[in-house]
N, C-alpha and C positions, 0 to 999 in steps of 0.2 A: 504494500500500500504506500503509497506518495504521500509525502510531509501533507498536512494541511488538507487531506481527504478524508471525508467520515465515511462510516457504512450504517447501514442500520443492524440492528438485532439479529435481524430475520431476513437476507437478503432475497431470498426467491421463496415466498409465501406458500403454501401449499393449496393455491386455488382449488383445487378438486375436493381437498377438505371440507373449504365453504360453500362448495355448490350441493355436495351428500350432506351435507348438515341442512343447508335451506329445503334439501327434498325431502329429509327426514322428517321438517319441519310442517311442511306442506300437508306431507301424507300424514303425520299424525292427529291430524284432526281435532288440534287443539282450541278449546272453546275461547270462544273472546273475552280477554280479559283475565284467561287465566295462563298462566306457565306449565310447562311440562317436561321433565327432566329426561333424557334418555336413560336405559338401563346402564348404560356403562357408565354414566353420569359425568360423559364431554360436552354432551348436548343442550342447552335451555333453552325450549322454543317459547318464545310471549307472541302476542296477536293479540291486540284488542286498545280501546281506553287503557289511562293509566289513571283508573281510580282511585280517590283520596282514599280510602280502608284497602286495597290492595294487598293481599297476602303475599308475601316475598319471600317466605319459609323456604322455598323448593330454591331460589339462588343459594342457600345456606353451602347446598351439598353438593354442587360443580364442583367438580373436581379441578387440579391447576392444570390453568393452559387449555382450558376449554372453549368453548362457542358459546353464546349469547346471538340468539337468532331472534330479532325482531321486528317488527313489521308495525304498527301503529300511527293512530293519527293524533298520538298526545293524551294530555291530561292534566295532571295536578304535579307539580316538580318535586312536592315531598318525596314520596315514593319512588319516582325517577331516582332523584339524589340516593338514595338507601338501595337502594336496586346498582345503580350504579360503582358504589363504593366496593359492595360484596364482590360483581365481577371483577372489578379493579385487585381488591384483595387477592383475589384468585388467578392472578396476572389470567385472565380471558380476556379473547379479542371479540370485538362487537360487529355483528355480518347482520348489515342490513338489508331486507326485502322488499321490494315495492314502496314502501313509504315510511318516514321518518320524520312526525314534524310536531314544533311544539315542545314538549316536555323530552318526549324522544332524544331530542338532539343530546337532552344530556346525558344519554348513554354512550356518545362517541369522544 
């Protein structure tokens, strides 16, 4: 590496990762509004509002280094904030789908 060049962390992402995660996502049929964890627990699919009483239990047990797959059109930033910290905690990277706005954003 050359004086005065950074790299990142992660130079070549494992896009195929985040695309069987967002299908996993898809296909799992998760209700609006709630979360649902994969069995290996890489996975945390959300889809929906982010409701001010929002159960966030199920980010507890992502495993590190996991996906956070979300799709929403916002909500209230409490939750967001608390949702966000646990991914963060758990160095997970945040794969967004289709949309992202509002409170959302502070998951990225």
């Amino acid at each position: 590496m050359l004086p005065g060049t950074g790299h990142s962390q992660q130079d070549f992402p494992d896009r195929e990762r985040y695309y069987r995660a967002v299908e996993f996502c898809r296909g799992a049929h998760v209700f609006p509004g709630s979360m649902l964890l994969s069995p290996d627990k890489l996975i945390l699919c959300f889809d929906g509002v982010i409701a001010r009483d929002m159960d966030v239990s199920a980010a507890k047990d992502l495993g590190d280094n996991g996906l956070f797959v979300v799709r929403s059109p916002g909500g209230y930033p409490g939750p967001a904030m608390t949702l966000s910290d646990i991914v963060r905690d758990r160095h997970g990277t945040v794969v967004v789908y289709d949309d992202c706005i509002s409170a959302c954003a502070l998951f990225s």
